[in-house]
N, C-alpha and C positions, 0 to 999 in steps of 0.2 A: 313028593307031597307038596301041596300046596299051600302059600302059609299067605294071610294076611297084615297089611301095615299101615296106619296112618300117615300121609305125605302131610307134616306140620303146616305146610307153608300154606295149603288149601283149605286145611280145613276149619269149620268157619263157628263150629262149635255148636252147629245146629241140635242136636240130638238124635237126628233120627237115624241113626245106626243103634244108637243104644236100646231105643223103642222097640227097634224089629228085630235084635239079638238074639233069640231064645236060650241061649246058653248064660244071660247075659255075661258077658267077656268082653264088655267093650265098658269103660268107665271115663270121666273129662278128668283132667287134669286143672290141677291150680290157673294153668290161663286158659281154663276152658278151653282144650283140645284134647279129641278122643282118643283112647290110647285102645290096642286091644291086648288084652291078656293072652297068649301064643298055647300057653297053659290048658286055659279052659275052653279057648274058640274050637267050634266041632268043625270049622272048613265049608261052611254052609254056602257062604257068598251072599247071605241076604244084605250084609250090612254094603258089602260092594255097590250093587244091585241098585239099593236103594237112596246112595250118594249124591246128591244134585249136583256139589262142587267136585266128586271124580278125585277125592281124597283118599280115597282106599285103596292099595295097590297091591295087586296080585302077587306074589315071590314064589319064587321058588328054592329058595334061600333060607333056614330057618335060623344060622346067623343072622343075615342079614333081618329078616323078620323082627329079632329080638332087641337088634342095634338101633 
């Protein structure tokens, strides 16, 4: 299964993975960076997709995902 992750270091706090979520499963954090919920994201790939900075990383890991 595929699991989604935000790389901190890139991302820039933009929003627009949260705009194009339809699950929304993606929320900011206190320093404004997005985090995704592992929980609720249906696997979609939009938020990937639509990532300018390339902060969103594919896993295949759902530790890893969660860590």
């Amino acid at each position: 299964m595929i699991y989604y992750k935000v790389n901190e270091e890139l991302c820039i706090g933009c929003g627009a993975c949260i705009d194009v979520c339809p699950e929304e499963a993606i929320s900011m954090t206190e320093e404004d960076i997005a985090h995704i919920d592992p929980e609720t994201c249906e696997r979609c790939g939009l938020c990937a997709s639509i990532c300018a900075q390339e902060a969103i990383e594919e896993l295949d890991d759902e530790k890893e995902a969660q860590g």
